[in-house]
N, C-alpha and C positions, 0 to 999 in steps of 0.2 A: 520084466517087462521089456518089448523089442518093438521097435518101428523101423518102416522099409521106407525110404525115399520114394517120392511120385514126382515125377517129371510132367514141366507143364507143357511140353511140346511134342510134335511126334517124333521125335527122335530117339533111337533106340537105348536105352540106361544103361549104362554101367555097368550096374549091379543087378543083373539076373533071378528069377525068383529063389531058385536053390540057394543062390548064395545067402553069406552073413549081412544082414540088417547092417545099417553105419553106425549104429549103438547100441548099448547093453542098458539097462538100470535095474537097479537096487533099491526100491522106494525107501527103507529104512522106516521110521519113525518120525510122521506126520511133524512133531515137536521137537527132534533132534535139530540143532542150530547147525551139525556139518553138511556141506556140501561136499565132494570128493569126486573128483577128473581122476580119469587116468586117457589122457590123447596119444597114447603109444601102448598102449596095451598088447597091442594083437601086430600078424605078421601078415596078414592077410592079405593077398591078392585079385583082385576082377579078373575073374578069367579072358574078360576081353584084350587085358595087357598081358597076358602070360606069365613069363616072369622078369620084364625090364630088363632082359639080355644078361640077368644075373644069374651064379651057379647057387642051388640049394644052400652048398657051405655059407655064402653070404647073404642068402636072403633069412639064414637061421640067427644068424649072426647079430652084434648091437648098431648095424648099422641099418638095420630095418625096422628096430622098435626096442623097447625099454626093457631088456629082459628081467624078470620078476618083479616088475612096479605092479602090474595088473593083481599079482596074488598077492602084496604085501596091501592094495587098495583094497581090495576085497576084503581082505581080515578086519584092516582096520574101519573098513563099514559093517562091519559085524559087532567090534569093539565098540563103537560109538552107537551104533543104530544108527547110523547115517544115510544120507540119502547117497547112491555112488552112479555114475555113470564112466560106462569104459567104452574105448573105441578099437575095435579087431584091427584095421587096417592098418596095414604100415605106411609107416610116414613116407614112405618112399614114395608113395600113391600121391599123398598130398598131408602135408604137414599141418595136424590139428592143431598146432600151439604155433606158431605163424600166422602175424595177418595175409592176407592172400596177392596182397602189394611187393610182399618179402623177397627176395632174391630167393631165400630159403624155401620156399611154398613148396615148390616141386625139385627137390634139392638133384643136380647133376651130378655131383658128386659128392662122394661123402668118406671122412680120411683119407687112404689111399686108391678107396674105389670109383670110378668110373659110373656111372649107374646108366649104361648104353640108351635104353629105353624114356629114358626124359631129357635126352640132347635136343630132340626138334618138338617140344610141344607145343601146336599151334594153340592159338589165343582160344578155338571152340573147347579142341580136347582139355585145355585146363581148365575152365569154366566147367562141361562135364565132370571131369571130377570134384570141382567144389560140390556141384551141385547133387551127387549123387551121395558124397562123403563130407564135406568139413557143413554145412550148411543143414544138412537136419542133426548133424550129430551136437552144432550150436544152438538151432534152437528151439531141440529140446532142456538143453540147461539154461535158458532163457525162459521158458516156460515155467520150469519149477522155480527159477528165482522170479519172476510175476505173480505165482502162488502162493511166495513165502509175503513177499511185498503186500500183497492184496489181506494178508491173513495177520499181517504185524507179525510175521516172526521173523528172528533174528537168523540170520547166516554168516557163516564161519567158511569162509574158501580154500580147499586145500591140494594143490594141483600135484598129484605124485608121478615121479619119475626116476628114472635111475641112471646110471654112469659108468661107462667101463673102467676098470683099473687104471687098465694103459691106452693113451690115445696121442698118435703122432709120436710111438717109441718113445712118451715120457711117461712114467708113473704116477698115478695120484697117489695122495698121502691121505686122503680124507676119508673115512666109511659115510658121512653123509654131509652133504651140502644146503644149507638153507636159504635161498633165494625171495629176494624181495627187489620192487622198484623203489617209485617214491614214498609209497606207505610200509613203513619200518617194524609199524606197532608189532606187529603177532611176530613178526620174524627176530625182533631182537629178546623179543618174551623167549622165543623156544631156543634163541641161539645160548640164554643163559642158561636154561633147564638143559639142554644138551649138555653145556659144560660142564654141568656136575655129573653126567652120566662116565663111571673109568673107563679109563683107555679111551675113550671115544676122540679122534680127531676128525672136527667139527668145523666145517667151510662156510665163508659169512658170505656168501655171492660168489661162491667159490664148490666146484671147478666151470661154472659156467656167473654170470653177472647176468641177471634180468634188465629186461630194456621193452621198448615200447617195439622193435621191430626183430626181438627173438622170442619173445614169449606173448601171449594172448590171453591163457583166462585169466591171471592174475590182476592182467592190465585193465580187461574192459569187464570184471564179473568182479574182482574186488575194488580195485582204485574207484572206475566210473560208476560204480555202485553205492561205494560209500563201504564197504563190507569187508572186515578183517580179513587179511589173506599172506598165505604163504604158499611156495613154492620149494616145494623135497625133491632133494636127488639122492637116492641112496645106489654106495657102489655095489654093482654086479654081483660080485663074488660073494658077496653076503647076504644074497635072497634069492640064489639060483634055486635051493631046494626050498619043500618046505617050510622044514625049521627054521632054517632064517628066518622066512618070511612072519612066520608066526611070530617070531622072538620081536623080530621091529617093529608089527603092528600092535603087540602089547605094549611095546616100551612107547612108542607115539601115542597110542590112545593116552598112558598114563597123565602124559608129559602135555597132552592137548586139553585133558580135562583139566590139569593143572593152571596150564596158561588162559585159560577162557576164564578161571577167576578173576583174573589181572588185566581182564581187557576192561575198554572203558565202558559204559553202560549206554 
């Protein structure tokens, strides 16, 4: 299932009819309690920006989107029957897990690159891009959770993402990162069930710390909802192909089915 943003003005969109809708979904199973983001999925461009004065090599790169989160989400909404939605566009465009208040929204730079194309963005041009990209891609996950709300079913929030190995010429040491703010519950559940996963070294807010003005759907789909939630980072290198990918969304389905026992009721 796919929706295309409609503009209430006459002003030209964005996003053109050819191009990619601002989101994907995955309906899943009516009864399945996850929910499943993936807001970097894709690398995708408006042809109306070009390519933000970037070269291919960078705009393929992790500094334009999550490499292999989209396919490791995928699986794992197949594992669960989950309901999933994914967003094609790169963050570059405008950043779906930021509120739009952020420094971060339309990020200038990002590690050592420069990102030329969003040094002067006027206050209309960022607004068009909320409006074309972070604003129906929100809420349509505001709709399915009204549905679930209206229907007495339970949701389980799972915002997947990923992380390069090296960032700022430092190494991470973790294959996956479990992110939480102030609601702990589901995050400190899977940071034990990871523990016992071998070899696994396993980041508790780590390599990034959730906050109120770095992350979004965790903040305002799990916390202001009331609704279990966690936030995955798994690193790069180990879901660039397939296999990976397959192998972590088996080992999370296991591990989710596991922890939704031990949530509260």
């Amino acid at each position: 299932m796919t929706a295309r943003v409609e503009l209430e003005t006459g002003q030209p969109p964005l996003l053109q009819e050819d191009e990619p809708p601002p989101f994907s979904v995955i309906t899943g199973s009516e009864t399945s309690p996850y929910l499943i983001t993936c807001d970097h999925a894709g690398r995708e461009l408006p042809r109306e920006l070009g390519t933000l004065g970037l070269s291919r090599m960078e705009l393929d790169g992790h500094i334009a989107w999550d490499i292999g989160a989209g396919g490791v989400a995928r699986r794992l909404a197949t594992e669960l029957d989950a309901f999933l939605i994914t967003q094609p566009y790169s963050r570059l465009v405008i950043d779906c897990n930021r509120p739009l208040d952020a420094l971060s929204s339309i990020a200038q730079h990002s590690e050592y690159t420069v990102v030329p194309g969003n040094q002067r963005v006027s206050a209309p041009d960022a607004e068009m891009r909320a409006r074309s990209i972070f604003h129906p891609y929100h809420h349509r996950i505001r709709c399915e959770l009204e549905r679930r709300t209206s229907q007495g079913q339970r949701t389980i929030f799972i915002a997947m993402h990923s992380f390069t190995p090296t960032f700022m010429s430092v190494a991470r040491p973790w294959h996956i990162g479990v992110l939480y703010n102030r609601d702990s519950c589901l995050g400190r559940i899977l940071l034990e069930l990871l523990g016992r996963e071998a070899a696994l070294v396993v980041g508790d807010n780590e390599p990034y710390a959730a906050s109120d003005q770095t992350d979004y759907g965790i903040v305002q789909y799990g916390e202001r909802r009331g609704n279990p939630n966690v936030e995955l980072e798994i690193r790069q290198d180990l879901i660039a192909d397939d296999a990976g990918q397959t192998a972590w969304a088996q080992r999370l389905a296991r591990l989710f089915r596991e922890a939704s026992t031990r949530l509260p009721s």
